[in-house]
C-alpha positions in Angstrom: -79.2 103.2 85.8 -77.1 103.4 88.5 -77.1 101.0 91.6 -76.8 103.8 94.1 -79.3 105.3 96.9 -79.8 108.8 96.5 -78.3 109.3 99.9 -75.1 107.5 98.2 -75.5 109.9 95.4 -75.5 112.9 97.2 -72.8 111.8 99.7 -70.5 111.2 96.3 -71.5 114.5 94.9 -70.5 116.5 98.5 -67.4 114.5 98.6 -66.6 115.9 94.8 -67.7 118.9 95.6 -65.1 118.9 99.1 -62.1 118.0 96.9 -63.1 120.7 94.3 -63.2 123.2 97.4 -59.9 122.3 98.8 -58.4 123.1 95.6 -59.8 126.0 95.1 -58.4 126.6 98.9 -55.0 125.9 97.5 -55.1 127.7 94.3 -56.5 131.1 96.0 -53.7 130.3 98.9 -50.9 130.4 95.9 -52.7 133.5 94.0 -52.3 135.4 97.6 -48.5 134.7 97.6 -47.8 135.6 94.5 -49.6 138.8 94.6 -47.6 139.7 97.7 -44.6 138.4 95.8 -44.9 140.9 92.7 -46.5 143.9 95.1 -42.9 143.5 96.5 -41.4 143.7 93.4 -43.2 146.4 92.0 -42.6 148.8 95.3 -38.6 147.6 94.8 -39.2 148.7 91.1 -40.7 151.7 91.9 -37.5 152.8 94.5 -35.3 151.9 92.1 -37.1 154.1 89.0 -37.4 157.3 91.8 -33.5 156.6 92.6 -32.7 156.7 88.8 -34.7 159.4 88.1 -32.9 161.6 90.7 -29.3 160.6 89.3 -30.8 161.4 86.0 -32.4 164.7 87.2 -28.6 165.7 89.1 -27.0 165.1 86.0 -29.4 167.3 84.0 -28.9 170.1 86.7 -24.7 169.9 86.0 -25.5 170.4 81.9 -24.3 173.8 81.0 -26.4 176.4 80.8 -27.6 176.6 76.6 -26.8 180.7 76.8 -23.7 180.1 78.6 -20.9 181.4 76.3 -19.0 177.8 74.7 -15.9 176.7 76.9 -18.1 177.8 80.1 -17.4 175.7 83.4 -20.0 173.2 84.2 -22.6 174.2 87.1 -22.1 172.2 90.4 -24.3 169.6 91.6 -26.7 170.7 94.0 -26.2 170.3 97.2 -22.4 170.6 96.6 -22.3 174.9 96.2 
């Protein structure tokens, strides 16, 4: 058996127990950054998708019409008329 009071026990166990804490601190402290790290990259995705998605969209609006007669001029881009 051990040598130790149960006082010195306990005291060894709340010690444990305070490192086990403060690394737990530092592990939810570095979880927090890196969830604000990719929420920032995920909004900067998200611009750059909506900003791709309108080229793609002003490109589809300057396709000819698919009735339009062949050899027909290509519509403008909106905003451009």
């Amino acid at each position: 058996m051990s040598d130790q009071t149960p006082i010195d026990q306990i005291s060894e166990r709340v010690e444990r127990l305070l490192l086990r804490y403060q690394e737990l601190k530092r592990t939810n402290t570095l979880l927090y950054q890196e969830i604000a790290t990719l929420s920032q990259e995920r909004d900067s995705l998200k611009s750059r998708l909506s900003a791709a998605r309108a080229r793609v969209d002003a490109l589809l609006a300057r396709l000819p019409d698919p009735s339009a007669p062949p050899g027909a001029p290509l519509q403008p881009a909106r905003g451009t008329e």
